[in-house]
C-alpha positions as CSV (number, residue, x, y, z in Angstrom):
1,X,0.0,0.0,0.0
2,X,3.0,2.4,1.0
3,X,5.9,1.0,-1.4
4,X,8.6,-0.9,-0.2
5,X,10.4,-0.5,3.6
6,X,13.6,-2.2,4.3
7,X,14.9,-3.0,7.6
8,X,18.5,-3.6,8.5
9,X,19.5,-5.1,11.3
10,X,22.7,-7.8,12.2
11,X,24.2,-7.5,8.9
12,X,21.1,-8.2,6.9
13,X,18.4,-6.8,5.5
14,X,14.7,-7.4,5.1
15,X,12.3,-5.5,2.1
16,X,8.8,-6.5,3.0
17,X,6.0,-4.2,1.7
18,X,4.5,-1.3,4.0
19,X,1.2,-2.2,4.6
20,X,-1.7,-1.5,7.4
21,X,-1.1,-4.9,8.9
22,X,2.8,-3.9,9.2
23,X,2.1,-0.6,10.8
24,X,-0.7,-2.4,12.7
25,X,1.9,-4.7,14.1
26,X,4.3,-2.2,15.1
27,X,2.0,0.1,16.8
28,X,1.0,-2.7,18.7
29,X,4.1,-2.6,20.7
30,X,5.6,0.7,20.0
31,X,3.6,2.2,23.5
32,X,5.7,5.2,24.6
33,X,7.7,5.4,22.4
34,X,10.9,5.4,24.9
35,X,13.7,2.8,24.0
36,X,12.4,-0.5,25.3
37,X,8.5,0.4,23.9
38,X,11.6,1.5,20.5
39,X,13.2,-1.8,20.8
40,X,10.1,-4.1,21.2
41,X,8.5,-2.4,18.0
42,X,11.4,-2.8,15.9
43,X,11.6,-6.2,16.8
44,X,8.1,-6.6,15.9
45,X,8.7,-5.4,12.7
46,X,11.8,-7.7,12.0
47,X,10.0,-10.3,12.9
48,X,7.0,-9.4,10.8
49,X,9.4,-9.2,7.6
50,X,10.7,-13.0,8.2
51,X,13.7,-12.5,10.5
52,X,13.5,-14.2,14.3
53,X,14.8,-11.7,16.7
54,X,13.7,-11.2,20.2
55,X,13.2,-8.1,21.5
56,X,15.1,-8.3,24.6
57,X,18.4,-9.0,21.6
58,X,17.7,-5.9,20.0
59,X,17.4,-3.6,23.4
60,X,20.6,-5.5,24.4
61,X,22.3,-4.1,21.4
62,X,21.1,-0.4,21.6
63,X,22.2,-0.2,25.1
64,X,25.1,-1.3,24.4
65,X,26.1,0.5,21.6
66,X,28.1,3.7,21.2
67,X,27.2,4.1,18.1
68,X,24.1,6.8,18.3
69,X,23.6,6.1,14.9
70,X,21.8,2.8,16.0
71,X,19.5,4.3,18.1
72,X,18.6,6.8,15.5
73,X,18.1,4.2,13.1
74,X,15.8,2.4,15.5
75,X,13.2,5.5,16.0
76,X,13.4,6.8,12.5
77,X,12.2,3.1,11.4
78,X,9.8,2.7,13.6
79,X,8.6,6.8,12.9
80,X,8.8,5.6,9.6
81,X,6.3,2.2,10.0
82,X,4.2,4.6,11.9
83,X,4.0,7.1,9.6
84,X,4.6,6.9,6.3
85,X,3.7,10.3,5.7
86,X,6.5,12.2,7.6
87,X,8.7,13.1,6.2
88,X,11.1,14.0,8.6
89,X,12.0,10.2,8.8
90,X,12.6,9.5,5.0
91,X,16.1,9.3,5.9
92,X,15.3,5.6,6.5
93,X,14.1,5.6,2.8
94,X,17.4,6.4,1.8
95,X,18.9,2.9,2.6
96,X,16.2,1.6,-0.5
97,X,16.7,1.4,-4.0
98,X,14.8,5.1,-5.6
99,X,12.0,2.3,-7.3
100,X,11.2,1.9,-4.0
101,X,10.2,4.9,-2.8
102,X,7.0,7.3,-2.3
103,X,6.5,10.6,-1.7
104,X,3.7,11.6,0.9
105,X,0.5,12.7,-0.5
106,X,0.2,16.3,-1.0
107,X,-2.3,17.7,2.1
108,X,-5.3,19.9,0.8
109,X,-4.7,23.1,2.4
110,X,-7.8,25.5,2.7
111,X,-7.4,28.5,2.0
112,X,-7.5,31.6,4.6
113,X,-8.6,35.3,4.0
C-alpha cells in the first residue's frame, strides 16, 4: 500500500511491503515510544518481515552500543512504519533502492482570507 520499507539489522536486510497490517503490528508494541516500547516495535517489525529476533536481543544491542547512529536508526524506522507520511524520517528511505520509494500525498490546504 506504501511502497517498499527495508529494515536492517545484524548485517542483513529485510524489504517487506509497508502495509496496514505492518504498521498495525508495530504500533501494537511501540507504546511510549521510549527505548524499550523502541526496541520491542522494531523487533516486531523484523520479525514481521521474516527475521527471528527477540526483542530483549535488539534492546541489548542499543544499550550497548556507542554508536548513536543505531538508536537513531531504530526511532526513525519505527517513525517511519508509523508514519509513512512524515517526512522528517525518510532518511530511512534512503537505505532503499529510488523504485522503492513514495513521496507523501500532497495535504489539501484551505485557504484563509
Amino acid at each position: 500500500m506504501f511502497g517498499k520499507i527495508t529494515i536492517e539489522y545484524d548485517g542483513k536486510s529485510y524489504t517487506i511491503d509497508h502495509t496496514m497490517r505492518l504498521i498495525q503490528a508495530v504500533r501494537r508494541e511501540a507504546g511510549n515510544l521510549n527505548e524499550v516500547d523502541l526496541c520491542i516495535a522494531f523487533a516486531a517489525a523484523l520479525n514481521y518481515a521474516g527475521a527471528d529476533v527477540d526483542s530483549s536481543d535488539v534492546y541489548e544491542k542499543f544499550m550497548l552500543s556507542t554508536d548513536d547512529d543505531f538508536a537513531k536508526y531504530i526511532g526513525q524506522t519505527v517513525g517511519k512504519i508509523i508514519n509513512p507520511f512524515n517526512e522528517a524520517t525518510d532518511e530511512v528511505n534512503a537505505k532503499q533502492p529510488a523504485a522503492n520509494k513514495q513521496k507523501p500525498r500532497k495535504q489539501n490546504k484551505k485557504k484563509t482570507q
